[in-house]
C-alpha positions in Angstrom: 18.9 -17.7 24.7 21.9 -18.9 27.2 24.0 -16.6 28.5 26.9 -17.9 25.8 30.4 -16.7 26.2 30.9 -15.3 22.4 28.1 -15.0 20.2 26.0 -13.1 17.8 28.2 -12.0 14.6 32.3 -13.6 14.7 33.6 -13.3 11.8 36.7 -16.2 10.6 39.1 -13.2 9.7 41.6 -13.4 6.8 45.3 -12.7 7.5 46.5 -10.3 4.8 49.7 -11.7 3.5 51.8 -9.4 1.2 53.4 -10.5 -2.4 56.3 -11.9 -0.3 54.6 -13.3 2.2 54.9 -11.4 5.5 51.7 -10.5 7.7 50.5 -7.2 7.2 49.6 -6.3 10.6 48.5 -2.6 9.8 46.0 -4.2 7.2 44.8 -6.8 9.6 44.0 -4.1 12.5 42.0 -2.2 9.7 39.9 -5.6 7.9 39.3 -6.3 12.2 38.1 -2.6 12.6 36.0 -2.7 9.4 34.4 -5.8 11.1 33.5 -4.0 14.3 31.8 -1.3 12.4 29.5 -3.9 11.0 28.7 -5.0 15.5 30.9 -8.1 15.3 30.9 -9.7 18.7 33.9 -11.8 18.7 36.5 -12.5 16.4 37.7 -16.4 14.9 41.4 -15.7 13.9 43.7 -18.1 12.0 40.5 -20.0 10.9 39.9 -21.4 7.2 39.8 -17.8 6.4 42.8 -16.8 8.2 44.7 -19.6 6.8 46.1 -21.5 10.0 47.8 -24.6 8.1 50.3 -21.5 7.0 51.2 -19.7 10.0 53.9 -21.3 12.6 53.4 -21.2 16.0 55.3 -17.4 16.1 53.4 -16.3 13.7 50.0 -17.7 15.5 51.1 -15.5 19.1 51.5 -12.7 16.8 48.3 -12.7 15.4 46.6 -13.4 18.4 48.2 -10.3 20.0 47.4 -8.2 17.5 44.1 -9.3 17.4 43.6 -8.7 20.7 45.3 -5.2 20.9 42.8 -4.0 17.8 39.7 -5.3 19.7 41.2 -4.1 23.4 40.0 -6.8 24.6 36.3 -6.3 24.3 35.3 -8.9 22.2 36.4 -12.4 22.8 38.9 -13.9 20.4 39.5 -17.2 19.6 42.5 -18.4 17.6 42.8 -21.6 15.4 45.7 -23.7 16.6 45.2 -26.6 14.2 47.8 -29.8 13.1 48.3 -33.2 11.9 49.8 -34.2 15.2 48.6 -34.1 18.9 52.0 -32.8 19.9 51.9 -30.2 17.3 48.3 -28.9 18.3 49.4 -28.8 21.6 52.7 -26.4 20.8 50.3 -24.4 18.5 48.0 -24.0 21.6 50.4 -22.6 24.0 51.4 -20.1 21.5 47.8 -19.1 21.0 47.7 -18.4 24.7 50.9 -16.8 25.3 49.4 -13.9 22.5 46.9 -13.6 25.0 43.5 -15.0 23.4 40.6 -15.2 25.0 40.8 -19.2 23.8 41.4 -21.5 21.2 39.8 -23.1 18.3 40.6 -27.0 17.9 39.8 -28.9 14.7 40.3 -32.5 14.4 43.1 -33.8 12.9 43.8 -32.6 8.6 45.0 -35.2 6.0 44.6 -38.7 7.9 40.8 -38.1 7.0 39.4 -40.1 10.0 39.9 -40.9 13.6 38.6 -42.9 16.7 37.0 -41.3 19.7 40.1 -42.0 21.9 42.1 -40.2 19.5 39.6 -37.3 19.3 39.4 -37.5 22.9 43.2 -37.1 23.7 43.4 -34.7 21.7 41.1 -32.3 23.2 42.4 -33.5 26.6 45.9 -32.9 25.8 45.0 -29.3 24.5 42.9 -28.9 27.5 45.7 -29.3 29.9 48.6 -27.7 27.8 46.7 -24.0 28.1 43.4 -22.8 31.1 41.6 -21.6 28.1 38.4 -22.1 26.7 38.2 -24.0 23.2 36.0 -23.7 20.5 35.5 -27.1 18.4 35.7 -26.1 15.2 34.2 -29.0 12.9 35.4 -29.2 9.5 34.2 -32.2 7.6 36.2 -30.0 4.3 38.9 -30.2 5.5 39.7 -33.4 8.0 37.1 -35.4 5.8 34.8 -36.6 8.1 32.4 -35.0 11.0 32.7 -35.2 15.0 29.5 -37.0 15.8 27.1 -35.8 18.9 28.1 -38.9 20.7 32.2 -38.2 20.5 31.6 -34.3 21.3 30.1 -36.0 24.7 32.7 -37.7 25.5 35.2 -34.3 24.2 33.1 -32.0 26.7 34.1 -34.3 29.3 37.8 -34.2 29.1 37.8 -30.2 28.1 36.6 -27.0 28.3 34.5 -26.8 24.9 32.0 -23.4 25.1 31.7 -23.3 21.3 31.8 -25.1 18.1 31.7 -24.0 14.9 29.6 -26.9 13.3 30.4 -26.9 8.9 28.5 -29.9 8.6 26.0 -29.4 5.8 23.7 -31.7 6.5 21.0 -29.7 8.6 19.3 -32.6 10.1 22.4 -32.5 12.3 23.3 -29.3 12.6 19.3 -29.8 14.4 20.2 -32.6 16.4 23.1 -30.4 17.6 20.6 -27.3 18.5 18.8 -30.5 19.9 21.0 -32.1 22.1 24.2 -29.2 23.2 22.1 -25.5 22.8 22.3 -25.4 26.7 25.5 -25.9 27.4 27.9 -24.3 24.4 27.2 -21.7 21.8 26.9 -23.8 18.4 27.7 -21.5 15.8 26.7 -22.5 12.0 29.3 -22.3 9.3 27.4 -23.3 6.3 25.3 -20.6 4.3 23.0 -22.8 3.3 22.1 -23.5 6.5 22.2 -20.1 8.7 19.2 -18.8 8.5 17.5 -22.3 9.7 20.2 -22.2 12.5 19.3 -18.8 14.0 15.4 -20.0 14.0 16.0 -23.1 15.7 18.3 -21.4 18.2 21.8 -21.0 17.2 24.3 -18.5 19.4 25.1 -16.6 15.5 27.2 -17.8 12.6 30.8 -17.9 11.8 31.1 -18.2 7.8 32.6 -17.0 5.0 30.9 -14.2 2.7 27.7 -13.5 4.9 30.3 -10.6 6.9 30.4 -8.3 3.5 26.4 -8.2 3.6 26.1 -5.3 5.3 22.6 -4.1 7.0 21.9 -7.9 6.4 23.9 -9.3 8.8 21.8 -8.1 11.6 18.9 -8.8 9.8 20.6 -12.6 9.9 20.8 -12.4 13.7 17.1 -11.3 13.8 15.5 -13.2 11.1 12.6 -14.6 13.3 11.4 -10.7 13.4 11.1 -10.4 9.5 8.1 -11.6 7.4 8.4 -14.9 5.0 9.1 -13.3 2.3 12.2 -11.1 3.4 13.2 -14.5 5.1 13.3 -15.7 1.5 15.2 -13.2 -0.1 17.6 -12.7 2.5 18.4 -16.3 2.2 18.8 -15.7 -1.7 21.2 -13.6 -0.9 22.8 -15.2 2.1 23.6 -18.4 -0.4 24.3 -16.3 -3.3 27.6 -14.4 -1.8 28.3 -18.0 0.2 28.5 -19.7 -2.7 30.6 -17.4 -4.9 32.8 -17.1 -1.8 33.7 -20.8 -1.9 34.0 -20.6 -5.7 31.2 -23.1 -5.8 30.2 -24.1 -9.7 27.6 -26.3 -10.7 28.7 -29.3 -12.6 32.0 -29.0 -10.6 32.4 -32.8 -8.4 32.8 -32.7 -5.0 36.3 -33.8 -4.4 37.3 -32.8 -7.6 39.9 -29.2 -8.4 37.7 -26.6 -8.5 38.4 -23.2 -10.2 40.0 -21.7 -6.6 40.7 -22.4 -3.0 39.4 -21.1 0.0 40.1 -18.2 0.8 41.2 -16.9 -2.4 37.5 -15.8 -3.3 37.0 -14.3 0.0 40.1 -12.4 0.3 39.3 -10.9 -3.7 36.3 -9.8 -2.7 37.8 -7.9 0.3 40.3 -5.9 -1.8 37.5 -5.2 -4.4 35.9 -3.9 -1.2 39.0 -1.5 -0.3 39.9 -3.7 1.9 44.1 -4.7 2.5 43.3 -8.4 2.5 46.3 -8.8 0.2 46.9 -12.5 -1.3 47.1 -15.8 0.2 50.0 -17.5 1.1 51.5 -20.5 -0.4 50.3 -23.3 -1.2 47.0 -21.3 -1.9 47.3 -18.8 -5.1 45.4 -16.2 -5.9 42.0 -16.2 -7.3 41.8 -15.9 -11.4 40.4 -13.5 -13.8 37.5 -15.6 -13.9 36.9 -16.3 -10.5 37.6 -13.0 -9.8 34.7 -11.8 -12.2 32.2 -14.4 -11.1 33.1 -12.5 -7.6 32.9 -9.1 -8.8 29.5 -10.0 -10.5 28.0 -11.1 -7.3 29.4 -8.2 -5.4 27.8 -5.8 -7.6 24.3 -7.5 -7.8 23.7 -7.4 -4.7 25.2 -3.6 -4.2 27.7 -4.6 -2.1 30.4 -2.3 -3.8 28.4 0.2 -4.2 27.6 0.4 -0.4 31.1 0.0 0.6 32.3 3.0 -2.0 29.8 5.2 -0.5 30.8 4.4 3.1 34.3 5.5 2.2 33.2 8.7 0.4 31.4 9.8 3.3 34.1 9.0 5.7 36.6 11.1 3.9 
């Protein structure tokens, strides 16, 4: 595998908001230390997960810092900085970098749900030359509504300095074609459950996801799936989809671009507290998960012994 600058396991870490609001820094240092226990080896902060489209660009230094100061700087850490506008991207960016992140993680642009390769392409450029640090592409057809193709990430990694992309596309014919095509020159990273254990075979650098992080043992087992037989493969992937699923509050019968019973991260983040965990709530306009959701979560959690292995973790550390 090439040398890549982050891989293996980077979890997209929540930001713990309390009932009013404010960042709970003390419970971010522990969620990022919980992570570390488990071998991460890098860290995706202000993500989908960490709920970027809510933090300013004060708030975004702040995070990065203390993300920083609870890894000391050995993992790398890169830090959402995503907008509507160029200009704002770019302000968000510089923030990023004055918290002192190893880079940034650039989406492309929310809410106009489309846009032309120059636009993509200044983009990255303008970001490129606002802050000397290295970006992660983070590709998130659920939130901008559409993909960045192979050819337009071409043209991006020849205006800026992309080493990683976080590629959500479900589709895994291209998450392939991107193995295919970029394996040897950036770490492509898969986001999408469904697809991660596929990804590792064919060659990914690791996954950055949401759920797959409160497996436990099985996240190594993830990162080595070629060494296990075909039918741990299969019921590793079981479980793999299971928790992914429940963590995007995915329900059959449910239309895809239709209100669903929550909103990323409000899953994830109930699962954390169920865990012990100071994930606290999300922050407006996302609401907390419901009773129901928060059942359907619990039910998972408890099925595949992930509460039971986090309860006995804490006995034993008392």
């Amino acid at each position: 595998m090439p040398d890549y600058m982050i891989q293996g396991l980077v979890p997209a870490v929540v930001t713990p908001f309390s009932d009013k609001g404010d960042i709970m820094f003390d419970a971010f240092d522990e969620i990022i230390q919980w992570h570390l226990s488990w071998g991460a080896t890098g860290f995706l902060v202000a993500g989908d997960n960490g709920e970027q489209w809510a933090l300013n660009e004060d708030e975004l230094g702040q995070v990065a810092a203390a993300a920083m100061k609870a890894t000391k700087g050995q993992v790398p850490i890169f830090v959402g900085c995503g907008a509507v506008t160029m200009a704002e991207t770019v302000r968000r960016a510089r923030a990023v970098a004055e918290g002192g992140a190893t880079g940034v993680a650039v989406t492309q642009p929310f809410v106009v749900m489309n846009a032309t390769e120059a636009e993509l392409v200044a983009r990255f450029e303008a970001v490129a030359k606002a802050v000397e640090l290295p970006i992660m592409l983070f590709n998130t057809i659920q939130r901008s509504g559409f993909t960045v193709t192979h050819d337009v990430l071409e043209s991006l990694l020849d205006v800026s300095p992309i080493v990683a992309i976080k590629q959500s596309n479900p589709n895994l014919a291209f998450v392939t074609e991107s193995l295919r095509r970029f394996r040897d020159r950036l770490a492509i990273f898969v986001g999408n459950g469904t697809n991660m254990l596929a990804g590792r075979m064919l060659g990914s650098a690791g996954y950055i996801s949401t759920g797959p992080d409160l497996l436990g043992e099985d996240i190594q087992r993830i990162l080595n799936v070629e060494t296990l037989s075909i039918p741990e493969r299969l019921d590793l992937q079981h479980r793999v989809h299971k928790i992914f699923n429940v963590m995007l509050a995915n329900v059959p019968g449910i239309q895809s671009g239709m209100p669903g019973p929550a909103t990323d991260p409000a899953p994830y983040k109930a699962a954390l507290n169920m865990l012990g965990l100071p994930a606290g709530v999300p922050r407006d306009p996302v609401q907390p998960a419901s009773k129901e959701v928060e059942d359907r979560v619990r039910g998972v959690l408890d099925e595949l012994g992930i509460i039971e292995r986090e309860t006995a973790r804490r006995q034993a550390a008392q």
